[in-house]
N, C-alpha and C positions, 0 to 999 in steps of 0.2 A: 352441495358444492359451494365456490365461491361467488359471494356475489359479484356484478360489473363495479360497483361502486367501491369493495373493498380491495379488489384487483387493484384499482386507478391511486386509490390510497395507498397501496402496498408499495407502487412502483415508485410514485411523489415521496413516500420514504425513502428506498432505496437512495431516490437522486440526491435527497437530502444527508444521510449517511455519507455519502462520499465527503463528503465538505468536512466532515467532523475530525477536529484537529492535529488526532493523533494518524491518520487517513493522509494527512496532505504534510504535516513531516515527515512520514517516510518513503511517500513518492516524491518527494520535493528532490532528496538527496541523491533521486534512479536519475529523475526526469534533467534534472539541472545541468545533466552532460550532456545531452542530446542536442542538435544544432537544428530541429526544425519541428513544424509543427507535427507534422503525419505522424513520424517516429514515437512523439511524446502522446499521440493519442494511441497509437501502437499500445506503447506502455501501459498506460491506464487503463485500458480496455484489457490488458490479461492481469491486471493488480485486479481488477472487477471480478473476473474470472473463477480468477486463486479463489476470492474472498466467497466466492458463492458456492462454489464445490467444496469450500471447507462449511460453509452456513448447512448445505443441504445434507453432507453426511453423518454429521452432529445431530439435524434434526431429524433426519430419517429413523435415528437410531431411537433416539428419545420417545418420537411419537408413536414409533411401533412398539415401544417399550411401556408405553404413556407412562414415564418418567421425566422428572426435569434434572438439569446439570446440578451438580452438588455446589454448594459454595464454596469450599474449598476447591475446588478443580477450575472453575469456573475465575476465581482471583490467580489460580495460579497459570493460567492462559492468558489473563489480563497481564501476569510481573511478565510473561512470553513477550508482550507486544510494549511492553518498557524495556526490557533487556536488547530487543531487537532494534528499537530507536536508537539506544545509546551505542550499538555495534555500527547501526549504519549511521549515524553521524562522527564520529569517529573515523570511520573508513571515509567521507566527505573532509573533513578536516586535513586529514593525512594528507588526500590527493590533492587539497587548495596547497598545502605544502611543496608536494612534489610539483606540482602546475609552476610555482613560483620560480623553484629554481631549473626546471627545465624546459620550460619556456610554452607555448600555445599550443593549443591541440590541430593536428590534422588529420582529412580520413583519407584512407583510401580502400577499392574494393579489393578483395580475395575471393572469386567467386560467389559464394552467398551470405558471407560474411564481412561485414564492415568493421574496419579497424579503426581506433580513433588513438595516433601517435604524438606523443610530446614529440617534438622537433629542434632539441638543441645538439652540438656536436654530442657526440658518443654516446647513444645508444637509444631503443624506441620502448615506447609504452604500449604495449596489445590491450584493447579492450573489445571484446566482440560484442558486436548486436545483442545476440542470443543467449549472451551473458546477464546484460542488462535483462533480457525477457524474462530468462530464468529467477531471476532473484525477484521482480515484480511477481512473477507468480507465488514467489515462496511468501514475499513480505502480504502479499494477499490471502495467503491461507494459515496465517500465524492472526491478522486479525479478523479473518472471519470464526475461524474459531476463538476469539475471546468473545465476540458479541454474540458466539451461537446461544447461550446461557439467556443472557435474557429476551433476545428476541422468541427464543423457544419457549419459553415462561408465558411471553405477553399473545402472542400466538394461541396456544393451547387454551389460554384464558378464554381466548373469543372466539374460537374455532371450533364445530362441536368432534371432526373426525380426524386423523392423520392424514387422507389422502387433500384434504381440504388445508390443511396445516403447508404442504410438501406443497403445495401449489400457490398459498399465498409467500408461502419464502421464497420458491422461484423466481414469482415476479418482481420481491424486493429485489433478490440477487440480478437480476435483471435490468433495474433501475439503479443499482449502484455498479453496473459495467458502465451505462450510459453515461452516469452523472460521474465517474471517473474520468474517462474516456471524452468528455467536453469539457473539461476542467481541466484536463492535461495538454488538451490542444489548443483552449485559448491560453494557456500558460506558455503552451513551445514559441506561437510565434516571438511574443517579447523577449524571450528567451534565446531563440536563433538569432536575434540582432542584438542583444546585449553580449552574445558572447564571443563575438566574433575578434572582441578587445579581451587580450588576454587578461587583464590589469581586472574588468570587471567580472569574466568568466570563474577568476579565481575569484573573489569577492563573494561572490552567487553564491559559489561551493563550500566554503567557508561559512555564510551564513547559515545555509540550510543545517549545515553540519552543527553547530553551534545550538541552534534551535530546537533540533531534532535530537541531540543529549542531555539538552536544557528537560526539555517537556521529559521526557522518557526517567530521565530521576525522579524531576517532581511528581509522576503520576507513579513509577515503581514504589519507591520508598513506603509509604501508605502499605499497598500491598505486601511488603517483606514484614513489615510489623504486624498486617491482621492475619499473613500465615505462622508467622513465629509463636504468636500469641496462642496459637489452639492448641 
């Protein structure tokens, strides 16, 4: 099995993984709407989620296969997770737009769903909860399958079995729900009090958007060229 000591390493990754750049632009452009802490660790914790049920079915497959990801499959799950920055930054961008001229968000309940409506004369903007959920889960299994490839690689290296492989990615996947999911909620509180000024709210969204199509070129482009190339 695994040892205690490669477990505690596995998870100290995981926590570390979250942090990692392309990870925190595209929960930045989920989270940036949200008006409190709870909600934005909500968030995080099922971007954690996506990102590890997408890690373990990828590896599952591999190590009962005892196969590793092709390199070509493997970059072209990486241009996934540049294509997906530059779409949700964009859709951030739009909505600092729309924010601007239709004025602050407000919520209110619908049963189990929270709406958050622009508020100017004529007409309301629906945004549900479980919308935002949804799409954190997606944006989390778009990059966990880019990183399945080589975490599956450095794994196998060290691991002599698959059921030993399937348990150390667990616990990674495990520490990057955590280290999402703390990161997202010391993020929301500054974030519920910066936003509450529409003038900064849109600023916020606009930024993250901006950054988040910035990174997602720079990091795709590379990749269209070494799959063009083959």
């Amino acid at each position: 099995m695994v040892s205690g000591s490669l477990l505690f390493m596995g998870a100290l990754l995981g926590l570390r993984h979250a942090l990692e750049p392309d990870h925190m632009a595209a929960l930045s452009t989920i989270v940036v709407r949200e008006r409190g802490a709870r909600q934005t660790v909500f968030l995080g914790a099922i971007w954690g989620v996506g990102h590890t049920l997408a890690l373990l079915a990828v590896a599952s497959v591999l190590a009962l296969a005892g196969a590793s990801l092709p390199e070509r499959v493997a970059s072209a799950f990486e241009l996934g997770v540049a294509v997906m920055l530059v779409l949700l930054g964009t859709t951030s961008i739009v909505q600092a737009a729309r924010l601007g001229r239709r004025g602050p968000l407000g919520r209110h309940d619908h049963g189990d769903v929270t709406h958050a409506h622009a508020q100017p004369p004529g007409g309301h903007l629906h945004v549900g909860r479980w919308t935002f959920a949804r799409r954190s889960l997606c944006v989390g299994l778009v990059h966990g399958l880019a990183g399945s490839g080589a975490l599956t690689t450095l794994v196998a290296s060290e691991l002599p079995n698959p059921l030993a492989r399937l348990v150390y990615i667990s616990i990674f996947g495990l520490g990057s729900v955590l280290g999402m999911a703390a990161l997202s909620g010391i993020a929301g509180w500054p974030l519920a009090r910066l936003g509450r000024r529409p003038d900064i709210g849109r600023a916020l969204r606009l930024t993250t958007g901006v950054f988040a199509v910035g990174l997602g070129i720079i990091w795709g482009l590379p990749l269209v060229n070494a799959l063009s190339s083959h």
